[in-house]
Phi, psi and omega in degrees: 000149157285090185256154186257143199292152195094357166080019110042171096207194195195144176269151188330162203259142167300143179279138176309328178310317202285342141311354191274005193256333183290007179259036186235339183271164165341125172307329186289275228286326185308298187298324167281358170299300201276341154283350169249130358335291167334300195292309206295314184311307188318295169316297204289322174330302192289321187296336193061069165247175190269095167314137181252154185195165183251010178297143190282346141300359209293351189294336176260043174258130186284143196191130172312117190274089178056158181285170162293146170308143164289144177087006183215107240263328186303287182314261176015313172286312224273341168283318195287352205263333201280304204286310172335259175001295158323284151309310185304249217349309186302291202305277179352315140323297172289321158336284046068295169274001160044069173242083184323291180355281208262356154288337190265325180277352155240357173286331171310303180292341156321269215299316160347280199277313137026244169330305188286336193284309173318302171315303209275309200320315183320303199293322181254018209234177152272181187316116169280120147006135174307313199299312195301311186276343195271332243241314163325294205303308218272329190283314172309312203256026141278340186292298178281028111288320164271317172309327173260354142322300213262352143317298194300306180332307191300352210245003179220144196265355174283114163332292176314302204280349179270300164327304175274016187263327180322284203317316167303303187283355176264320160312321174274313179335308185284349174271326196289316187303311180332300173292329179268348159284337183336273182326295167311320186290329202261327190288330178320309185305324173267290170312308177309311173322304208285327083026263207309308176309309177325329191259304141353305210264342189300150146205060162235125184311313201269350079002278174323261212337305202295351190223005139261010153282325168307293167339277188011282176282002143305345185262310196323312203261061114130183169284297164344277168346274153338318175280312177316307205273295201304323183303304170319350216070015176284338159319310167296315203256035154253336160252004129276008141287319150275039161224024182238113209303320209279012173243011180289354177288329177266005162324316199274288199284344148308310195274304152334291198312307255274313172323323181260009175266347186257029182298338187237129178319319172303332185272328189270340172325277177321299173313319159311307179335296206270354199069012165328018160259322164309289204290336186307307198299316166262012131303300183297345184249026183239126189284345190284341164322154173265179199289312177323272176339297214285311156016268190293354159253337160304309165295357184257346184266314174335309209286303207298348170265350194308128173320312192288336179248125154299359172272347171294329167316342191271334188309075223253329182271011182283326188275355146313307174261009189272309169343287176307282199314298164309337172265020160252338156309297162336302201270325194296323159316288201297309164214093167297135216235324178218162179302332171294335191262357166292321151342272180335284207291331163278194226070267159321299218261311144337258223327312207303316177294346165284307198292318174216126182305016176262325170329272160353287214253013156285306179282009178271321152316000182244000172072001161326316184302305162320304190310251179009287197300323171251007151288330188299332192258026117313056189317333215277313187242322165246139162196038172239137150299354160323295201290323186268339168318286193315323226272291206298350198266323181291324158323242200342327176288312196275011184265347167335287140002085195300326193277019172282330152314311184296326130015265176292320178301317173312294193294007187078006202286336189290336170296315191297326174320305192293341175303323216262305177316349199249014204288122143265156174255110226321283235255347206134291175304128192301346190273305169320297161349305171257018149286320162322302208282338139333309165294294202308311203295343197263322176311306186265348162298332164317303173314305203300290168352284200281008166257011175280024180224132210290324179315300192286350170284282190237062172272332198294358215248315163297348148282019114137023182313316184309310170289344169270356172259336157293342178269349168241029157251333183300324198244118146332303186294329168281024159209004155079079133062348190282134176304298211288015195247317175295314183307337207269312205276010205257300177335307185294279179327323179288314194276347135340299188285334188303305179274349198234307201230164199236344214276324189287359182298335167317296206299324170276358158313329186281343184275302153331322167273331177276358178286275174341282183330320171296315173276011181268000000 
């Protein structure tokens, strides 16, 4: 038995074996058997309990991990929205193996999780939209449309007429789903809105918070999301926060949303709009910010220049404001308190050198290369491969740059590079991995760059660089298994021998062989 709130209680979910006598009964008595089946999933949603079944999948049957809070309409979509999703996905799958059984026993737990998600939201939402209700009607009776097809499926053995009932149930599957993104998308949509406004009209600190923390974790569940809150304004009423003396405490967590909303071309869109590049710039250039604050508009300058969105070549007030904002990025490298915030503002400072090559030579007037080179000896601020990522990346952009060699000499950097060539990974982890393999590779272009000036070919050579480009072409494993990192070191090795040595012929034996191999 179950028990249920109010001391309740309910009986055990019937076993499938124990089901088979309903098909000599009455349809009256079948149907109300498959309505308490209906509840209980409905229950066990709430108990966080198990369906018992003997199918050897039965263990990935989706089930809510407790309900949503009363009154909180967000959470509501967004797990039910998690489980659907899920489910369509799952049928689709049995489908494709065309095991009727259990496609007709989760298109049944579908209208389930349905239904309720329609109810509870009803319950808990205002007066739902014309738009809304129309859209409720078409997405229920596709669901009890797939239910009763794929009823209808189990009871018949001709091949043919079950081939063409697949095409029928996959065709309502593809509607249903259609209709349920509809829906989400419009109730999401709503609730954001609802959201946007809230922080527009506010001027209670506490109020603010709460419900750009709520944004916030709306940015967290994807790009879609993101695209909904820039369409809505959450751009606009998030640098109207930040632009309010009496709100400087939510900065960091405003300039937070504002990063993961501008993750999607609609957020950097909306940010042109409002000039949000302007206010980013005088944040970072006002030293009364705490170090947290200027951080966190540093990653919103990171997101919004980033190579992967084409729309930032378009950023026309960026290149207005690039000056203030790298010289505030700089001084922010230099003192930087922990390694997170260093991250950030190099970071910030990577992008800025893809986005325009005058970037590059503000920071060789700015002593960046020192600044850089000597966080490297600074476990306190760099001590990720993340972090060397960003360093070695900005090297490489500024090694273009003929005074730049000279530079890297000054400051000891052909050694610290070369250090870079030897980067491994703590934990492991494929994200780790591919930051490893990013520093080495980015470590030797760097060289190869800076040895077209003959002092780093040979101070590189007096560090013993040759024997470390041969040990990584040689060994897969000292370049964590990546091509692009050998290919990058057969480079270094060539404009090396160009200026010094004689050596790469070696290094291109090694390329000729790793070809061969490959092609074998």
């Amino acid at each position: 038995m179950m028990a249920l709130p109010g001391g309740r209680h309910l009986d055990s979910v019937t076993l499938p074996g124990q089901r088979l006598h309903l098909m000599q009964v009455d349809s009256v008595q079948r149907w109300m058997e498959d309505l308490k089946l209906m509840t209980e999933c409905e229950c066990m949603c709430v108990l966080q309990a198990k369906p018992i079944s003997l199918e050897e999948d039965a263990q990935g049957d989706l089930i809510l991990a407790g309900g949503p809070g009363p009154g909180d309409p967000l959470q509501l979509l967004l797990k039910r929205g998690w489980v659907i999703s899920t489910e369509l996905r799952r049928i689709g799958q049995k489908l494709a193996q065309d095991r009727w059984a259990r496609v007709h026993s989760m298109s049944v737990r579908l209208t389930c999780h349905a239904r309720s998600m329609v109810s509870e939201y009803s319950a808990v939402s205002r007066n739902s939209s014309k738009e809304m209700g129309q859209i409720e009607k078409l997405l229920m009776e596709k669901c009890s449309e797939l239910s009763a097809v794929t009823e209808r499926c189990l009871q018949v053995e001709n091949e043919h007429v079950l081939k063409s009932m697949k095409a029928c149930v996959s065709e309502t599957l593809s509607t249903l789903g259609q209709h349920f993104g509809q829906l989400l998308e419009l109730a999401l949509t709503r609730e954001v809105q609802a959201l946007v406004r809230k922080i527009d009209a506010s001027d209670n600190i506490y109020t603010t918070e709460s419900t750009t923390g709520n944004l916030f974790s709306l940015t967290q569940e994807g790009a879609p999301l993101c695209r909904i809150i820039a369409k809505e304004g959450g751009v606009v009423a998030l640098f109207k926060v930040c632009r309010q003396d009496s709100f400087r405490c939510l900065y960091p967590q405003a300039l937070r949303t504002l990063a993961s909303i501008c993750c999607v071309e609609e957020g950097v869109h909306q940010l042109e709009k409002v000039d949000g590049v302007l206010c980013l710039a005088d944040i970072l250039t006002d030293d009364s910010h705490s170090e947290a604050t200027r951080a966190e508009a540093a990653a919103v300058v990171a997101q919004v220049t980033s190579p992967h969105l084409p729309v930032t070549q378009h950023l026309s007030s960026f290149l207005e404001s690039m000056e203030e904002i790298v010289t505030a990025l700089v001084k922010l490298c230099q003192e930087a308190s922990s390694g997170e915030v260093f991250l950030l503002a190099s970071a910030a400072l990577a992008n800025i050198t893809f986005f325009d090559t005058m970037a590059c030579e503000m920071l060789l007037q700015l002593n960046a290369i020192r600044v850089l080179l000597e966080a490297c000896s600074d476990k306190q601020r760099v001590d990720t491969p993340y972090t060397r990522d960003q360093i070695v990346t900005i090297l490489a952009n500024m090694s273009v740059l003929e005074q730049c060699a000279s530079d890297i000499i000054q400051e000891n950097g052909v050694q610290l590079i070369m250090g870079m060539l030897s980067e491994k990974p703590r934990s492991g982890t494929p994200a780790e991995v591919a930051a490893c393999e990013r520093v080495q590779q980015k470590a030797a272009v760097t060289l190869a760059r800076l040895s077209r000036d003959p002092d780093v070919a040979r101070e590189a050579v007096r560090l013993s660089c040759m024997s470390r480009l041969i040990e990584l072409c040689r060994s897969p494993s000292e370049r964590n298994s990546s091509d692009a990192v050998l290919v990058a070191c057969l480079a270094m090795g060539i404009q090396l021998q160009v200026k010094k040595t004689k050596i790469s012929a070696l290094l291109l034996w090694f390329l000729f062989w790793h070809i061969q191999g490959c092609s074998a």
